[in-house]
C-alpha positions, 0 to 999 in steps of 0.5 A: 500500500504506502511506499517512499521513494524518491520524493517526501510524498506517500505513495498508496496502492488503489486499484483500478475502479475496473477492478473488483473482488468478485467474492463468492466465485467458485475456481474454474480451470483455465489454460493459457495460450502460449504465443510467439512474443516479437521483441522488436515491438519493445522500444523500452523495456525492464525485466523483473523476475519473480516466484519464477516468471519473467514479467517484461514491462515496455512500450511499444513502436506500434503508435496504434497502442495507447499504452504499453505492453506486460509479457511473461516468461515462464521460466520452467516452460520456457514459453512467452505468454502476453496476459489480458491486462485489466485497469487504467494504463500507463503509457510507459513512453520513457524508461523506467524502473521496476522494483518487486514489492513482493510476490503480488506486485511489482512497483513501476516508477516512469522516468522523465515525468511529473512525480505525481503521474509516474508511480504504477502498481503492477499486480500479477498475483493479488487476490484480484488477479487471482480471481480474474485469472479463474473467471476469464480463464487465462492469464491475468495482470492488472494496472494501479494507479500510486496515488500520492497521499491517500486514495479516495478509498470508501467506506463500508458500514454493516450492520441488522436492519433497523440498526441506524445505518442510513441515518448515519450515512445521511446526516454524513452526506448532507454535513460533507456533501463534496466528500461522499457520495453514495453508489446506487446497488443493484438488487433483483427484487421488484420496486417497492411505492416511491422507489425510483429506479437509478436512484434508490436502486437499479432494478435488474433481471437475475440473469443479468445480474448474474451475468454480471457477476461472472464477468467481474463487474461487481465489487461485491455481491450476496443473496439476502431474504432471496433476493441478490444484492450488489454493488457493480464497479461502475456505481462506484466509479461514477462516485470516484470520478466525483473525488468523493469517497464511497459509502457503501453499505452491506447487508441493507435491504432499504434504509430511505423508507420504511412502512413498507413492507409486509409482516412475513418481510418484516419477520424475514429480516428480524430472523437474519439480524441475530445471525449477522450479529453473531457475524461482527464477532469473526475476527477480522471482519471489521475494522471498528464497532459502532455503538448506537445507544445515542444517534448524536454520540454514534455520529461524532465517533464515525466522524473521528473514525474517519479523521473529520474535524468540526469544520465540516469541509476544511479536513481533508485527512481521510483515513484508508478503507474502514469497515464498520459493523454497527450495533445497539447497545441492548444488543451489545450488553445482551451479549456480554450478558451471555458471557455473565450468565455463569459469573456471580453478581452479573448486574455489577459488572455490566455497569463497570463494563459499560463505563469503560467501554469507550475509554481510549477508543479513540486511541485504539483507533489511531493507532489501528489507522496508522498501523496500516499506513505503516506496515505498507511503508515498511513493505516498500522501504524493504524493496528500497533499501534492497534495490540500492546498488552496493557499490553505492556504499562506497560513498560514505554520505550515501553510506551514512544517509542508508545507516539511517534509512534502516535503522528507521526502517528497524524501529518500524519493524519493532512497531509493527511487531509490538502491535502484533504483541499487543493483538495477541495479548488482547487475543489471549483473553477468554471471552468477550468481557476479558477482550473489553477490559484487556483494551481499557488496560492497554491503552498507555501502550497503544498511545505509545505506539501511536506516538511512535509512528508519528515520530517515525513519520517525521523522521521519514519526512527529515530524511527526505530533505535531508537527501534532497539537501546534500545532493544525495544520489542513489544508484540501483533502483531499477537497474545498475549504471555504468558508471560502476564498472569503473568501481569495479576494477577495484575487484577485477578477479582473483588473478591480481594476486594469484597471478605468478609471473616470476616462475610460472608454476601453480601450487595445488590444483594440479588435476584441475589443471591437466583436465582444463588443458586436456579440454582445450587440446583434445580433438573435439573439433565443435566448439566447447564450452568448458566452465571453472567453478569455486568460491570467491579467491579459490584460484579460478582465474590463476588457473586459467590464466596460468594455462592462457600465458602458454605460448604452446597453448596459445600457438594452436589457436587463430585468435585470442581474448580475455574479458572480465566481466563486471557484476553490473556489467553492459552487454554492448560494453562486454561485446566491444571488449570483444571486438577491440581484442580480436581487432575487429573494426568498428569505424562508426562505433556501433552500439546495437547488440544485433550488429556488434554480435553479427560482425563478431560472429561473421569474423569468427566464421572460419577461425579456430578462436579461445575466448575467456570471460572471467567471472561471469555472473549469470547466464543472461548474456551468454545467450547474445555469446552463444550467437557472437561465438560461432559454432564452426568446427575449427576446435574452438574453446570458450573458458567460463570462470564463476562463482555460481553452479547455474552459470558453470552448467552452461558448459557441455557436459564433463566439461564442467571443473570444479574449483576446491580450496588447497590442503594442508601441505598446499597451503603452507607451500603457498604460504612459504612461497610468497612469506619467504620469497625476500629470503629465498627460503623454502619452508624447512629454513623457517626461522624459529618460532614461526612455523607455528604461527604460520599454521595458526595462520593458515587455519584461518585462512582454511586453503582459500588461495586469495587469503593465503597470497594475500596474508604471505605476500603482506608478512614478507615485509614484516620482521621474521620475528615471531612475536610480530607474527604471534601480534599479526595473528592476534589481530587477523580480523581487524587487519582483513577489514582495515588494513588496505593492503588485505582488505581487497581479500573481504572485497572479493568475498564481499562481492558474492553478498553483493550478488545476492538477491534480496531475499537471500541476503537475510538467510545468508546474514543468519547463518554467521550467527552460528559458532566457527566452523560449526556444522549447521543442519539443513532441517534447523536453518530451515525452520529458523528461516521460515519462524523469522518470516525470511521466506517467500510464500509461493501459494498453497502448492509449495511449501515454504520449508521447499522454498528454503530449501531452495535458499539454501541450495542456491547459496551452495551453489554460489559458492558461499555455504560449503555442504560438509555432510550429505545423507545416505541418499547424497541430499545435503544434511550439513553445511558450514561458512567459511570461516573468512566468508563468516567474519564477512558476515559478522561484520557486515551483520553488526554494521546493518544491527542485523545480529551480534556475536556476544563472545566478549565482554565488550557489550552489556546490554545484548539488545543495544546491538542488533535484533539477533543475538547469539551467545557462543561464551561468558552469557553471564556477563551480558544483562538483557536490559529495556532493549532486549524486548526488540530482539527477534532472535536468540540463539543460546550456545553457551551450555554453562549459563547458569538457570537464574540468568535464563529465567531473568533474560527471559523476563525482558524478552517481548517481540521475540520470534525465535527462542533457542535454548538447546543445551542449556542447563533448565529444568523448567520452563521460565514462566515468562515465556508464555507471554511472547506471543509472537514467538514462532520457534521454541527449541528446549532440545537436549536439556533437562526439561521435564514438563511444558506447561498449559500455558504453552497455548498462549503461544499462538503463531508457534510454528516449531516446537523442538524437545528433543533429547529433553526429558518430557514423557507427556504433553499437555492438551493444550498443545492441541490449541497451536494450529499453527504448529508445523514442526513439533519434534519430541521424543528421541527413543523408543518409548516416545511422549504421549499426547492427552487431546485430539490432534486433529486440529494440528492440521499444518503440522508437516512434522511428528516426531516419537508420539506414543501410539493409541487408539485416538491418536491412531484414528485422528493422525488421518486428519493431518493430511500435510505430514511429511515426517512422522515417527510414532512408537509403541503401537499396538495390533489392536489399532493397527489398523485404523494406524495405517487406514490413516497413514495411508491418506498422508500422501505427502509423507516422505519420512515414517518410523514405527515402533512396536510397544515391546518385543511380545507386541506383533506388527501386522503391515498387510494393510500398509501400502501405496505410500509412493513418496515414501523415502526412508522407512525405520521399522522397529518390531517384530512382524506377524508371522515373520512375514514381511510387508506388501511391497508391489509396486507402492514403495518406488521412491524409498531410499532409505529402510532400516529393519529391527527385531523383525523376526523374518523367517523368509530370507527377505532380499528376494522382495525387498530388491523390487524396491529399485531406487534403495541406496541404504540397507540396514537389517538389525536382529531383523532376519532369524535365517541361515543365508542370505543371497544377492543375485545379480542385478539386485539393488543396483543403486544401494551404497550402502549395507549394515547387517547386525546381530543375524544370530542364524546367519552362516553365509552370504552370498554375491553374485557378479552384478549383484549390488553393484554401487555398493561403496559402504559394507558393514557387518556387526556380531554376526556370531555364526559367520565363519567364511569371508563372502567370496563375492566381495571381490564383484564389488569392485566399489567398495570403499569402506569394509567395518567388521565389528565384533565379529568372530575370531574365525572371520577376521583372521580369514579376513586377513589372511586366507580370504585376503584377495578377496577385499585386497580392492578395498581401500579402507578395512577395519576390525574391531 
């Protein structure tokens, strides 16, 4: 809704009259014409992308098109789509920039035009276009208009017939005749005497109207007493046009005349005021109650609900939409009554209720108004501050103006989340009469809320004058300038430093460099694309670099040439480079990309080039690239240097290398060469003392090439005295942020930050909150991402764990988070930061009040630094002061702060959203804790909690609640009132923690970790159909059935672990099948009659399947091998036979196999092409297996061999006798 820009005026968001919100629509499938779109017609044009379309906004050369044109690209499909376009137009005659709002709306601002006609809202995907999309069946966008200041926009008053409405709307007209005007509705009913159509209605046949309505030309519609009722969009235009405000109201049979009607009408309607009465009780169905005991008194508070002072037509402050609902005050009081009928001295209480009624309304409504205003100006400031071009920064008044830009922008978010504190406070009140004194009892803090935003208003004023006073410029809305290309020859690439010319020789990397030179030598003679992909500073530029210096390279090739491509980079610009190094002429000086691509690609023709293009950033200009550089069959190489996976996939296939960072032996003979390159020393003649250091040095710098160059080359001019290299050591942070001879190494790492999109950064930031080279989990960064509302919602077919999964493959892939630790199927488990690209964070984190590492007692008061805190040691020493009810987050790694100190932290805590407490020393949880309403992730993991209270149902918007390895067996009933759980992990063993209550009401819950079975529990998992993961222990066959009757209708569940309730109880699973996305499997329990599960076809997805006291009778390989997609196999005292047989072709995909505790088991047999990926074999007390399996000589990939404790027979066979057998295999252990 309200945006800043470049001006000080408010922009606001209004929809087109044209558009409408056709409620009651059912959804109708649609399909979209996919159409050949001409780029030619696009004079100027902006691309954005957003939830994965391009939207392309232009004008078109077509001088018969009045305004411009919107095009789609679906980027899975890889087809254009041109959409109906709904609402006024602009004309889109000049550039302009496009800026993404969020996943609704794009921000459109025309350049070179009056201010007041230049702001647009572009809507692809609001509720309107949502509706529009399913009733023209095809796809849909939609123009609006940005007023400055605030739009016409009407208000709507409900209420029961006989209530005042009209009255009211009346006495509002005739005292503001030039502010409102009142839309004539339609209806389908006959005129009553007097009634005269156009004026009081506009009378209209049914099938009309419902026609009407189904094309979208109604704002709103209902059937009321039979008849249909609405309001069609060109009612309210007509008003609109005026410059008058709309007064609409809902639910009206007739309010001018009354009289005339029959008894069995009146009778009618007296019979629907109950039921919409009951309706102002919905949340979020109006804005304000109106109370009218007194006309006079009901009609000054509408005025000061809608901002009109005393002077009748001198306001001109009219708030946003309101809607109202209005109702008597017998009707009011009747209702508290019922909420009284159970309570003592009821009489009394009416009358304290009724005083205080109005006390303070007309603060609760300011701040309700201004409330509005500022979470849409929120919205926009976001978009803003993440469309300022980086590079700007380095201007330090710009830097200076931003410093403060955000932190209006923190204080706002802190506004904006008090506010939902106090809503939850209010919410938390029992029934009706709580909620009415819970608002007298807040309204100090709902006046110092509204003193807040006014504060923020003028400040937001004070820094537009400020900018406008010095002259301040900001670069990067809607699109880079060239400019910055100068700024970006500070970080050409890594090559400055890494670049030898004294001896030519690399250190590391030496396979990477024999397969490039093989790339560029072989006999291919198309034209390859070969690509170099690693993190800022690994050594992708010097490795080429090195290779393209070689004369015998370069001899076998007609022409060469090595372009840098710049982050911000121009496509002509990029192109000229081109030409100028192949000396191609250009006397005219030729901007057009067409004609600039034609004469490289014409004079390419016949030559056998090597082009390099270092650093590129994205795949966008490769497709003028892919034209320029022909495809001859001279044997042409194009070398691609990046940082980014998706980029480095342009290369043909094994032609992709993959840059990693140097080992330990490489990195102090890097070192040694550049500290020691003024002695001429090589490291073994380190002088004393030093060689400890350098390898403290070189831990920090964790085989990153650039740092190492970087810190060696620095050090060469130094003292070889080890207390100057302990003092370096000591102060290696500051010197990489400060000292200019090492701050380039931050700016090379810093430039992928810069890289990212806007809704990466956060998540990126967030990840330096964890401790050095710690190992963060996929699962937990993930749902602290969604608990601090970083991530996108792409709609109801994807959910937002799948979206951050995607965050975070896209940062690997960018090469600024490491996987450290894969699952049994290859998908990421752990990831770790580098700890140089950490420091980066931390320092940019603490520069923006992002987060703090409390490590040092250097701050006290941990709120005073940033909204995200996490303590790594010495908790004790920081106070949580008055400033800590700001913090969003906090993260507690310190397993030795004492409890007192928990309980009082947690005290001053208010806005927090995300509480974690693992390993902490608690035992019980701190009282206080029930009061952070908006708390969204609680995790009391491996401690020693025992209970959680009932209170925990306060905590409405809690998202994850993590109890793992704690010690509580039971949860209250009151978990069953979080609707909002998504994520509630609680148990970590067998016996599991029962639930009292019906979870059937935990419908989003995707999550359901180690839950005690019975016979409710086992019928009311059917309703949660979103379940991806579920572990449930101690079940019964006396309800298996219903268990598995609603396993089964979990479609979506990837994840399940069974635990029979002892080693007499027998599982029956012949009634479990079709889970078809079903990836791991741990099953604990014997099976009825030793018989195993119903395989068929209904597990073609699991991967992973662990088996325990299974008690099998039936070697179970024969059946489990039709599960073709298994890659991890464990069998744990789950099989009482004596062999076991692997034939060939069997589990072509499994990699690894644990057998354990088979107490039968005599022999195992392996067939030639049986198990043929199998990397990991590990055989465990297997007390009858005397022979060594011949078989495992097949297994020609077999890395790993762990026999333990196994017999005294196998492992002397295993190293003697049967040697030959598992001679191929690398690593063999015995214990």
């Amino acid at each position: 809704m309200a945006a800043t820009a470049t001006a000080s005026s408010i922009i606001y968001y209004q929809r087109s009259a044209e558009q409408g919100t056709g409620l009651g629509e059912e959804a109708v499938e649609f399909s979209v014409e996919r159409v050949a779109v001409d780029a030619k017609n696009c004079k100027q044009q902006s691309a954005v992308d957003v939830c994965g379309k391009t939207y392309v906004i232009g004008s078109s050369d077509d001088e018969s098109k009045s305004s411009g044109i919107v095009k789609i690209l679906d980027k899975l499909t890889q087809t254009w789509v041109v959409p109906t376009v709904l609402g006024a137009q602009p004309t889109l005659t000049k550039s302009q920039s496009v800026i993404p709002v969020n996943d609704e709306k794009i921000l459109v601002i025309e350049k070179g035009i009056p201010f007041n006609e230049s702001i647009w809202f572009l809507e692809i995907d609001t509720p309107f276009v949502k509706q529009q999309r399913k009733i023209k069946g095809t796809e849909v966008v939609s123009w609006s208009k940005g007023v400055i200041g605030v739009g016409q926009k009407p208000v709507v008053i409900s209420g029961p017939s006989g209530v005042g409405k009209g009255t009211l709307i009346a006495k509002l007209m005739k005292d503001y005749p030039s502010k409102f005007g009142f839309s004539v509705s339609h209806t389908t009913r006959f005129p009553r005497e007097k009634e005269i159509d156009g004026v009081h209605y506009h009378f209209t046949e049914r099938s009309k109207i419902e026609k009407d309505i189904s094309e979208g030309k109604f704002l709103e519609f209902a059937h009321v007493h039979g008849n249909v009722y609405g309001t069609s969009i060109e009612a309210v235009e007509s008003v609109t046009d005026e410059g008058k405000m709309t007064c609409l109201i809902y639910s009206l049979v007739n309010w001018l005349y009354r009289g005339t009607e029959t008894e069995e009408q009146i009778q009618k309607r007296l019979r629907n005021a109950r039921a919409e009465l009951d309706q102002s009780n919905s949340p979020g169905l109006f804005d304000h109650l109106l109370v009218n005991d007194d006309l006079e008194t009901c009609y000054e508070n509408l005025k000061k609900l809608l901002s009109l002072d005393d002077d009748h037509e001198d306001s001109d402050d009219l708030s946003d939409e309101l809607v109202l609902t209005l109702v008597s005050v017998s009707e009011l009081l009747h209702r508290i009554a019922l909420d009284l009928s159970s309570l003592s001295g009821g009489g009394a209480a009416l009358s304290v209720i009724r005083s205080k009624l109005g006390k303070g309304a007309n603060i609760l409504l300011e701040a309700e108004n201004s409330m509005k205003e500022i979470e849409s100006e929120f919205e926009i400031m976001q978009a803003y501050i993440s469309q300022v071009d980086p590079y700007s920064e380095n201007d330090q008044i710009l830097k200076s103006w931003l410093k403060n830009v955000r932190k209006i922008a923190s204080e706002v978010e802190d506004i904006i989340d008090e506010y939902a504190f106090l809503l939850g406070k209010m919410d938390s009140a029992e029934n009706f009469v709580k909620k009415v004194f819970h608002h007298s009892r807040y309204v100090t803090a709902w006046s110092d809320i509204s003193a807040q935003l006014k504060q923020v208003k003028a400040r937001l004023q004070n820094l537009t004058t400020m900018k406008d006073r010095y002259g301040i410029t900001v670069s990067g809305i809607g699109g880079g300038s060239s400019s910055h290309n100068v700024t970006r020859q500070t970080y050409l690439s890594d090559s400055f430093y890494l670049n030898d010319h004294d001896d030519g020789v690399m250190v590391g990397n030496e396979d990477e460099a024999k397969k490039l030179t093989q790339c560029i030598n072989d006999d291919e003679k198309e034209r390859t694309t070969i690509s170099i992909c690693g993190m800022g500073g690994s050594g992708k530029t010097a490795l080429v670099s090195n290779i393209y210096r070689k004369r015998e390279v370069i001899r076998n090739f007609d022409c060469c040439a090595w372009i840098t491509v710049s982050q911000n980079y121009h496509v002509e610009d990029l192109l000229n480079k081109v030409i100028k190094q192949l000396h191609i002429s250009n006397e005219h000086g030729i901007t057009d990309c067409t004609y600039l691509v034609e004469r490289i690609h014409s004079h390419l023709r016949d030559k056998r080039y090597l082009i390099v293009l270092d650093d590129l950033w994205n795949r966008d200009s490769w497709l003028l690239f892919d034209r320029a550089f022909v495809k001859n069959m001279c044997g042409s190489r194009v070398i691609i240097t990046t940082r980014i996976e998706a980029v480095a996939s342009i290369a043909q296939q094994n032609h992709t290398i993959s840059i990693g960072l140097l080992s330990q032996s490489e990195s102090l003979k890097l070192f040694s060469k550049k500290a020691l390159s003024k002695l001429g020393k090589e490291t073994s003649t380190y002088p004393q003392g030093l060689v400890e250091w350098a390898k403290k040095i070189l831990e920090r710098c964790q085989g990153l090439p650039l740092a190492i160059v970087a810190i060696g080359s620095l050090l060469s001019y130094r003292e070889m005295e080890e207390q100057e290299w302990r003092l370096f050591y000591n102060q290696l942070n500051w010197q990489l942020t400060n000292n200019p001879e090492l701050n380039w190494v931050s700016s090379v790492l810093k430039l992928s930050l810069n890289d990212l999109p806007s809704h990466l950064r956060n998540c990126f930031l967030y990840c330096g909150l964890f401790p050095e080279d710690y190992q963060i989990r996929r699962k937990w960064i993930i749902r602290l991402w969604v608990a601090e509302g970083f991530v996108e919602d792409r709609g109801t077919e994807t959910t937002l764990e799948e979206v951050a999964e995607e965050y975070l493959k896209e940062l690997t892939q960018r090469s600024l988070v490491q996987v450290k630790e894969r699952n049994e199927f290859g998908r990421p488990k752990r990831f770790q930061l580098h700890d140089l690209v950490r420091e980066m964070t931390l320092n940019i984190s603490r520069q923006e009040r992002f987060g703090h590492i409390c490590h040092q007692p250097d701050v006290t008061d941990i709120g005073d630094v940033a909204n995200h805190i996490s303590v790594h040691s010495g908790g004790q020493i920081y106070q949580a002061g008055p400033s800590s009810q700001n913090l969003r987050s906090f993260l507690l790694f310190d397993k030795h702060v004492p409890i007192s100190w928990i309980n009082t932290a947690s005290s001053n805590f208010k806005l927090l959203r995300v509480l974690c407490l693992r390993y902490s020393l608690l035992e019980d949880i701190p009282d206080a804790i029930s009061g952070l309403f908006n708390l969204q992730y609680l995790d009391f993991s491996r401690t020693k909690v025992k209970k959680i209270p009932k209170s925990v149902a306060m905590l409405k918007k809690l998202q994850t609640l993590h109890l793992r390895f704690a010690r509580v067996r039971e949860l209250p009933s009151q978990i069953t009132m979080l609707t909002n759980l998504r994520h509630l992990s609680v148990s970590n063993d067998l016996y599991g923690t029962s639930i009292s209550g019906n979870i059937s009401s935990l419908k989003n819950l995707q999550t359901l970790r180690e839950v005690k079975a019975n016979k409710d529990l086992a019928q009311d998992l059917g309703y949660l159909t979103q379940l991806r993961s579920l572990g449930i222990t101690a079940v019964q066959q006396s309800y298996s059935t219903d268990l598995w009757a609603s396993i089964r209708k979990m479609t979506v569940l990837t994840k399940l672990a069974v635990a029979a309730s002892g080693e007499k109880e027998v599982l029956n699973l012949q009634n479990l099948s079709s889970l078809k996305n079903l990836e791991k499997f741990y099953l604990t329990g014997k099976l009825v009659e030793g018989a195993l599960f119903p395989i068929s076809h209904g597990f073609q997805k699991l991967k992973v399947l662990t088996m325990r006291w299974s008690g099998l009778i039936q070697d179970p390989l024969s059946s489990l091998c039709q599960i073709t997609n298994l890659v991890y196999l464990n069998l744990y005292c789950a099989y009482d036979g004596e062999s076991l047989v692997f034939c060939s072709g069997w589990f072509p995909k499994l990699k690894q196999l644990c057998l354990g505790k088979l107490k039968n088991l005599r022999s195992i047999q392996i067939s030639d092409g049986a198990i043929a990926n199998l990397t990991y074999l590990e055989l465990h007390e297997l007390w009858n297996l005397k022979d060594v399996p011949e078989g495992l000589t097949y297994l020609r990939l077999l890395q790993h061999l762990y026999a333990r404790m196994m017999p005294g027979d196998f492992v002397k066979k295993l190293e003697g006798s049967s040697r030959t057998f598992v001679e191929h295999i690398a690593n063999i252990k015995c214990v």
